[in-house]
C-alpha positions, 0 to 999 in steps of 0.5 A, spaced: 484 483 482 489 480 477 498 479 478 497 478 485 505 477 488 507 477 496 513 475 498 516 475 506 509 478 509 513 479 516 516 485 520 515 492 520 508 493 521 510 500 518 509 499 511 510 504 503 503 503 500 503 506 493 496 507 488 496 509 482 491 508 476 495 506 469 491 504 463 484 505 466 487 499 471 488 501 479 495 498 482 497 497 488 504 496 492 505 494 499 513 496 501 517 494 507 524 490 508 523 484 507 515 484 505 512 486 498 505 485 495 503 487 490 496 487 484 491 490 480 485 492 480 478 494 475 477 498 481 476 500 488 473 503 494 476 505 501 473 502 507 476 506 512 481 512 512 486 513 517 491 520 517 497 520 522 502 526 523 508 527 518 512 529 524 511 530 532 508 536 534 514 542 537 514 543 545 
């Protein structure tokens, strides 16, 4: 891991996370008022993976 930046780590718990790969490198950002974390990596891997639904269900 490389250029490891957090600022603020704090509240809301619901965070903008991005993945991209550039340059043959994975970057990583973490986004939320107040709160950023970002780094590079050579690579990654996944430990677990988590969906939610993107609205509520219609009643």
């Amino acid at each position: 891991m490389t250029e490891l930046t957090v600022r603020g780590w704090q509240q809301p718990g619901r965070k903008d996370v991005t993945v991209e790969r550039t340059a043959g490198r994975i970057a990583v950002s973490v986004r939320a008022p107040g709160s950023f974390l970002s780094f590079r990596a050579a690579g990654m891997s996944v430990a677990r993976k988590r969906a939610f639904p993107a609205a509520a269900p219609e009643q």
